[in-house]
N, C-alpha and C positions, 0 to 999 in steps of 0.2 A: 295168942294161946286161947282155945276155947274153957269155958267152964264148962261144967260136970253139967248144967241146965239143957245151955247148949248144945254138950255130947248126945247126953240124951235124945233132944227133940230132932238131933239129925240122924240120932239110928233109927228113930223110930219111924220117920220119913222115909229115912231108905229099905228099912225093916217090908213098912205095908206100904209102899208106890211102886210103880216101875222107875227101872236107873233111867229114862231117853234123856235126862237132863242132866249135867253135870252141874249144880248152880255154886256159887260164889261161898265159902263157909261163914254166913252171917245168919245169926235169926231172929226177923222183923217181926213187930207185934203191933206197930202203932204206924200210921200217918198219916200229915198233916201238911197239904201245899207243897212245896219243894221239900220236903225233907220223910223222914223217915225215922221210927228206933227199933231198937234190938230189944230181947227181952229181960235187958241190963240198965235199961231206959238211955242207953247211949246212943248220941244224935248223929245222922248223916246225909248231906246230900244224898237223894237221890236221882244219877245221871243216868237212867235206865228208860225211869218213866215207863215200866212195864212194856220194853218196847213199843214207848207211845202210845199205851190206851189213854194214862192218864195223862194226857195233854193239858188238861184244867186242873191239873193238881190233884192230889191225896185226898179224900175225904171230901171235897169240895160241897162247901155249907147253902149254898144254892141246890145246887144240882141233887144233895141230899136230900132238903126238903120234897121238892117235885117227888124226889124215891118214897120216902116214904110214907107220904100223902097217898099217892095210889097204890102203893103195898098195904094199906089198912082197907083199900075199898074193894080194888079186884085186881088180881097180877094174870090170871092165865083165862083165856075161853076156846082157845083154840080158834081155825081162820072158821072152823064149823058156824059160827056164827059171827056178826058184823060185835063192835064194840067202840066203846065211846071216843076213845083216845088216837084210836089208832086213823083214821082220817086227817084228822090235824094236827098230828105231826107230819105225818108225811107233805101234807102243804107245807107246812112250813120247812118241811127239808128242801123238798123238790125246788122250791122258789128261792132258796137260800142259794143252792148249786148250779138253780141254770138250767131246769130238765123238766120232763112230763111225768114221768115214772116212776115207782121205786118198786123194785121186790124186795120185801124185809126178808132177812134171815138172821143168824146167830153168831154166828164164827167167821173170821176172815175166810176159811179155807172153806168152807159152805159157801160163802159169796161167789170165789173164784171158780167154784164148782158152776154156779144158778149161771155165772158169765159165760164160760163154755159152753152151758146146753144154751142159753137163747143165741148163742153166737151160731152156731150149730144146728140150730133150729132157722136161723134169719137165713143160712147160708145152703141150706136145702129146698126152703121156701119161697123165699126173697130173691138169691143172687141166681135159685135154677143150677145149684151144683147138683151133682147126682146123687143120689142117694147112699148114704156110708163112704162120702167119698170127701167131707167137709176137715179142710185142716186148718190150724191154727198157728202162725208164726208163734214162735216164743224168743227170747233172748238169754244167750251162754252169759253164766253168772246168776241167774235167778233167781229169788223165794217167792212161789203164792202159796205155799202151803206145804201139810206133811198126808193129806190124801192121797189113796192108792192111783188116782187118776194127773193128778197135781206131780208126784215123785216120780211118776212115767218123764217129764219132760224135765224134771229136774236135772241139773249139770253134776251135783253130787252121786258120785256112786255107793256112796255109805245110805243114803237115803234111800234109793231102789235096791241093792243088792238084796234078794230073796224075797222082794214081794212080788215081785211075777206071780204071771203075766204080766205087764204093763200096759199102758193102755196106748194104742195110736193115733196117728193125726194130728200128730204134731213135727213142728218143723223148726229147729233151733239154728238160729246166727247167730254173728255176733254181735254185742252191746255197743251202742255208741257207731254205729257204721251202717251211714245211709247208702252206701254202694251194694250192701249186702239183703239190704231190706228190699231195693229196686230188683235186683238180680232174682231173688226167690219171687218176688210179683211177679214179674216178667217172665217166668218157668211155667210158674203152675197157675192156671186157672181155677183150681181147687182151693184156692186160700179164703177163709171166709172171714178170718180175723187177725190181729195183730197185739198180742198181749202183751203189755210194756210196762216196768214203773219206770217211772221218773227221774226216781233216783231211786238205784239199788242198796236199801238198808241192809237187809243181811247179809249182800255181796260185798260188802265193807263200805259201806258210803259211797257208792261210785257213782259221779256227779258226770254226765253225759255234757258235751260240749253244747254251748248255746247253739238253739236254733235247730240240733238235731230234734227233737218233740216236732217241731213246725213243719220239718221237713218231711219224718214218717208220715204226718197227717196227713199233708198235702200227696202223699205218696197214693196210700190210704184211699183218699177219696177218687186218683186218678183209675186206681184200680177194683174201686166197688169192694173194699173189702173194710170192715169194720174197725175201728181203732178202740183197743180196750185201756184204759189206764188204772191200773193196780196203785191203787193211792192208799190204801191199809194202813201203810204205816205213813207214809207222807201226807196225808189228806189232816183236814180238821189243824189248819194254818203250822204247822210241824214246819215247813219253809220256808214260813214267811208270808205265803197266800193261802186262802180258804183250801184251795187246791194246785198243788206241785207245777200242775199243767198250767196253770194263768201264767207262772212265770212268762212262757213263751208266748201266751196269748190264742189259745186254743181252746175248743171243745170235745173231747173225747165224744164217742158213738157211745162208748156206756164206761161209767166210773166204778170202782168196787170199791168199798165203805168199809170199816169197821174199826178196832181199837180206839181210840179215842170218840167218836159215834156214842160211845157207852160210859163214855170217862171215869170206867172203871169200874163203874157201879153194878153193872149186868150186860152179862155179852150181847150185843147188839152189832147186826152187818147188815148190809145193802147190795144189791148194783141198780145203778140212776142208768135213765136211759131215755129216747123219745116214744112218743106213745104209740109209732110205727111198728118202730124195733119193738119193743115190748108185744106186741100185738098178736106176735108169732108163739106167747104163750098159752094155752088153753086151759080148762078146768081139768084138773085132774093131774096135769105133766106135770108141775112142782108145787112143791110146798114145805110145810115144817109144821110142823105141833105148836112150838113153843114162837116161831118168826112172825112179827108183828101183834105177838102180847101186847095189852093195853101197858104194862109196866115197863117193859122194851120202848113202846111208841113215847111215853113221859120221860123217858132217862132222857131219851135220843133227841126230843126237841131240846130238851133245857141243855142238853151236851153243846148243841150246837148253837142254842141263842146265847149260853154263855163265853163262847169262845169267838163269837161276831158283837156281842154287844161290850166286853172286856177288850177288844183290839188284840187277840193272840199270838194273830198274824204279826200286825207291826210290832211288837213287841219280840216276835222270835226276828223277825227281820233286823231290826236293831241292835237287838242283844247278841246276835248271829256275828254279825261284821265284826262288832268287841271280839267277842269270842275266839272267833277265828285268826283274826290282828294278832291278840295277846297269845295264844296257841304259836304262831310264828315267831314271836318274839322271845318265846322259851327256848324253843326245834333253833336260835342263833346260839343259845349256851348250852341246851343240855343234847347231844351228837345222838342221841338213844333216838331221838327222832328225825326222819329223813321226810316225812310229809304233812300237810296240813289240807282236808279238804272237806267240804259242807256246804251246805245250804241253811238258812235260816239257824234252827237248832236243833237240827242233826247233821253231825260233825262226827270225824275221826282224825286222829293222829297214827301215821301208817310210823312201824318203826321197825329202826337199822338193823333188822335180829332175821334170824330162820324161818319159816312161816309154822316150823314146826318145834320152836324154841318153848322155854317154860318164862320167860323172861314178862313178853305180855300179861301172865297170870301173874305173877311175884308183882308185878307194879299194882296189879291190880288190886290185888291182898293190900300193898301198901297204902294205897289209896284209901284202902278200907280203914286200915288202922289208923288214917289220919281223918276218917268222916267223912267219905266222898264214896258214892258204890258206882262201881262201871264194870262192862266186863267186854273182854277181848270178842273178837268178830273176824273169821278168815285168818287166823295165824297171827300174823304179826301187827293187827292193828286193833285200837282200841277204840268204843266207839262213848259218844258225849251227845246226849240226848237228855235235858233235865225238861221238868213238866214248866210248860212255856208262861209258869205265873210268874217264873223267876224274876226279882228284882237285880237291877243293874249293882245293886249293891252284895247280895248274895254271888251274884255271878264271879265279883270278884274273890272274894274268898273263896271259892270252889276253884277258880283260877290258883290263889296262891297253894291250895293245898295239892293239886295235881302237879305246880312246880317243885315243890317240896319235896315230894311222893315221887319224883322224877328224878333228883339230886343223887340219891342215892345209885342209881342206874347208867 
């Protein structure tokens, strides 16, 4: 039951925003590492982790510092002029991930945008496609974004319905099916890139069979066409490595960055790439205002020295296999659930319901009421993502409270 506080701060929400969100009825005011409170000072896991910006945690008192040391000295100059920070961070990104490049930008879906055009740029310049003639694989089930160019190759149709025009030059298969990626190489000569994640977060956690990553690339490189890896939400050790893609032991042609990149602090995105590739960008064809601020460039290192110099990685890795273990070992007593799947610490639990049932939300409320926040993903499944400081001892309790929260169902 909300209080009158509460009611309040959610009309007024809804009053002055747009509805594109339906969020969770809770309202947060504080946090701090794995957790979270309402403006009742009532404590909860949070298993959202801002869909994984905050990978380093709420508030995180490192990463703070750095903010707001260079928020007292300079936060914006525009790329109009060079600036102190932004040089060395980027070294230190670039050297962190394995690359020559970065173009900073802001938002995940800015990035997946800046990857399209260099891809599309490399594939008019570089591979000698023809001019307006460059296309890019995509994969059915996807999220890069909610851009008019991004929702063109979207698999949702609630997402493009009415924004047509749509944009072309794009070519959708299916996920997880390297006979399907061979087949569209093998057609068209026109393919300039190959846009993949890893593991599809907002498609419900869908964890692609080992060895498929290796095998697109290897695909990839047979046919001169770029391998892009949408790491947005998987990237910045979410599965366990720095990057989704190491699992299989590969290098993407270029990486897109962001949420966790910022750890919450300020929106910060990328795409990594070699100095080749990049090369095809000139003065003038992209940019941002606000992409590679001196205050972006300081979030962005400490984002990611602290989640390399803190072991994040191994730590979702380990916490991940629990995780997942004890998630199976519930889905043998409680029938509400029919699957258990993840990487690292992003995980879902797929359950025995309609994809159009209300039953995923009702657990989810219940979760809520017992200090856990999570929220449904694709109908019938729920997704488990806490920010990866979690200790092995928190995790447990978040475990018994999701079993609890589950009893009732």
């Amino acid at each position: 039951m909300l209080s009158r506080l509460e009611e309040s701060l959610i009309k007024k929400e809804e009053t002055f925003c747009s509805n594109t969100y339906n969020p969770l009825p809770v309202v947060l005011k504080k946090g701090r590492g794995v957790y979270v409170w309402d403006v009742h000072c009532k404590k909860y896991f949070d298993f959202l982790s801002s869909y994984s910006a905050v990978n380093q945690g709420h508030c995180n008192k490192k990463i703070l510092r750095a903010f707001t040391r260079q928020a007292r000295k300079l936060t914006l100059t525009s790329r109009a002029f060079y600036n102190s920070e932004l040089g060395d961070s980027l070294e230190y990104i670039t050297s962190a991930f394995g690359y020559d490049k970065m173009l900073p930008m802001n938002s995940g879906a800015e990035a997946v945008e800046t990857a399209i055009k260099i891809c599309r740029k490399w594939g008019h310049e570089i591979k000698k496609i023809k001019e307006d003639s460059a296309k890019i694989v995509v994969c059915d089930g996807n999220f890069h974004g909610r851009t008019t160019t991004v929702v063109s190759f979207s698999p949702s149709l609630g997402s493009k319905k009415n924004f047509g025009p749509l944009t072309p030059g794009f070519e959708m298969i299916k996920y997880n099916d390297i006979e399907a990626l061979e087949k569209v190489l093998k057609k068209d000569k026109n393919i300039a890139g190959f846009l993949v994640e890893p593991i599809q977060g907002e498609g419900g956690v869908v964890v692609p069979d080992d060895g498929y990553l290796k095998k697109c690339k290897k695909l990839c490189e047979d046919y001169n066409v770029l391998f892009i890896a949408d790491e947005i939400q998987t990237g910045v050790c979410r599965t366990g490595k720095l990057l989704a893609s190491w699992h299989e032991g590969i290098k993407p042609d270029m990486v897109i960055l962001g949420k966790a990149l910022s750890a919450g602090f300020y929106p910060v995105s990328g795409v990594l790439t070699s100095k080749e590739i990049m090369s095809v960008m000139k003065v003038g064809q992209h940019g941002s205002t606000f992409g590679g601020n001196p205050l972006a460039g300081v979030v962005a290192k400490a984002s990611i020295k602290y989640a390399i110099d803190y072991k994040l990685a191994e730590n979702a890795q380990s916490l991940g296999e629990i995780f997942r273990s004890e998630l199976l070992k519930i889905s043998s007593k409680r029938k509400i659930i029919k699957g258990v799947r993840g990487k690292g610490l992003l995980n879902a639990i797929i359950l025995d319901c309609d994809s159009k049932s209300k039953t995923p939300w009702n657990i989810c409320l219940k979760m809520r009421d017992n200090g856990l926040l999570a929220k449904p993903t694709q109908g019938n499944k729920i997704r488990f993502a806490p920010p990866l400081v979690i200790t092995k001892r928190q995790l447990f309790k978040a475990i018994n409270i999701i079993d609890t929260s589950l009893s009732e169902f």
